[in-house]
C-alpha positions in Angstrom: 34.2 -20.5 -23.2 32.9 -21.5 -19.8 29.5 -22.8 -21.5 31.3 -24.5 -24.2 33.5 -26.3 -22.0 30.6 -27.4 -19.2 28.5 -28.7 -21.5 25.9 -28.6 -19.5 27.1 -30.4 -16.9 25.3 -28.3 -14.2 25.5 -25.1 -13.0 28.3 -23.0 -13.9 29.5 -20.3 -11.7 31.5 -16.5 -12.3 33.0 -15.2 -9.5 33.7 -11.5 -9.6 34.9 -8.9 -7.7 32.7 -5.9 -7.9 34.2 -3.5 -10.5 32.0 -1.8 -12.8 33.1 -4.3 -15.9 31.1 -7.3 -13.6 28.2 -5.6 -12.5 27.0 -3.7 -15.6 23.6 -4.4 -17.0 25.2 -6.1 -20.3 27.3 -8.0 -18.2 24.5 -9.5 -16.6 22.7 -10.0 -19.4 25.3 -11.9 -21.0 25.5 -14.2 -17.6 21.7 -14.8 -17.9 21.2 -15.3 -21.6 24.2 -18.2 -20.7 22.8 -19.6 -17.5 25.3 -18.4 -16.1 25.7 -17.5 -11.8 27.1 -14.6 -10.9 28.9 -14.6 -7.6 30.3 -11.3 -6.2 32.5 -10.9 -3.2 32.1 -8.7 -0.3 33.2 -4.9 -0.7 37.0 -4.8 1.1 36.9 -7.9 1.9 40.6 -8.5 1.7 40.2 -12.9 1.7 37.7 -12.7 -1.3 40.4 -12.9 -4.3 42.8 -14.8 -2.2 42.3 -17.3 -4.4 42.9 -15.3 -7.7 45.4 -13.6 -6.0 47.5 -17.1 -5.3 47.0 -17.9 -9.1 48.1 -15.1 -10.8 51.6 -15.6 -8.4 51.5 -19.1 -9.6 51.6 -18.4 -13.1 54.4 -15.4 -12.6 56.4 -17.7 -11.0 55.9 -21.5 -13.4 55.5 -19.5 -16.7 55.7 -15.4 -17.0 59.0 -15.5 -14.7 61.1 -17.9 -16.9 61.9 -15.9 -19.8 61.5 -12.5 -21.5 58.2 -12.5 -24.6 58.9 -11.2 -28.1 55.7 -10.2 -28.5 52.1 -9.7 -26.8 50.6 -12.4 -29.2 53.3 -14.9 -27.8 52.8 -14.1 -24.1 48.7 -14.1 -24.6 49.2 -17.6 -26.1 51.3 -18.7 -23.6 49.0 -17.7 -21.2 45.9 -19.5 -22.7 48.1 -22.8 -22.7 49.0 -22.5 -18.8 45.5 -21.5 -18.0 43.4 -24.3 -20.4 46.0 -26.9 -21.1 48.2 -27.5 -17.7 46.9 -25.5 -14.9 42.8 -26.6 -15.4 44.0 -30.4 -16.8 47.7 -31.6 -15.5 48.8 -29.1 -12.5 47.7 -31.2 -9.2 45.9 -28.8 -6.3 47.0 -29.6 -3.1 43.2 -28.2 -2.2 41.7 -30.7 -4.8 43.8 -32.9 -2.9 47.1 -32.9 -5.1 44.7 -33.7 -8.2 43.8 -31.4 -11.5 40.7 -29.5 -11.7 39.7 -32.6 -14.9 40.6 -35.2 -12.3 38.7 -33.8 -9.6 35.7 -33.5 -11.7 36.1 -36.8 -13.2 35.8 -38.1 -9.6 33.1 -35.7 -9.0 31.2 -37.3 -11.9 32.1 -40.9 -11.1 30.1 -40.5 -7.2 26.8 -38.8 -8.5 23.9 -40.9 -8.8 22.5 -41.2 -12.2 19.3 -39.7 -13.3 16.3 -41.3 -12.9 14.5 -42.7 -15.3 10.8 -42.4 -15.7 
């Protein structure tokens, strides 16, 4: 999903942590044969998923918190939408500077200097 939605916008990164899912041979493999970068953080580092860590109470708080799911299906699609349809397009970032990840890379876009020509 991470290739189809860059579209080869430049590189794309995975960050990991370091269990043995991330760092098996076909794991690799898979992140080479998509261009992929694999970024792994430091062993006990407690800071490295900070990030992750602030997400996943984001999303138990605005969605998993506000009512009980019938089913897996409905809570895994629930999920998706949070994750691909408000948190990486509408929710603002007050680290993006209170815009969305789309905004931010809109603006991103928008300042890089066009290829050159030859």
């Amino acid at each position: 999903m991470a290739v189809r939605e860059r579209d080869g916008r430049g590189a794309t990164i995975l960050h990991a942590d370091h269990g043995s899912q991330f760092t098996s041979w076909s794991f690799g493999e898979n992140l080479w044969r998509w261009g992929l970068l694999e970024s792994f953080g430091t062993v006990g580092d407690c800071f490295d998923n900070a990030v992750m860590e602030s997400f996943w109470g984001r999303m138990q708080t605005e969605l998993l918190d506000i009512r009980k799911w019938s089913t897996t299906l409905e809570l895994t699609m629930a999920m998706a939408d949070y994750i691909d349809d408000f948190c990486n397009t509408e929710r603002r970032h007050s680290y993006l500077g209170n815009t969305s990840p789309a905004q931010y890379e809109r603006l991103w876009a928008d300042i890089q200097p066009s290829p050159q020509l030859s």
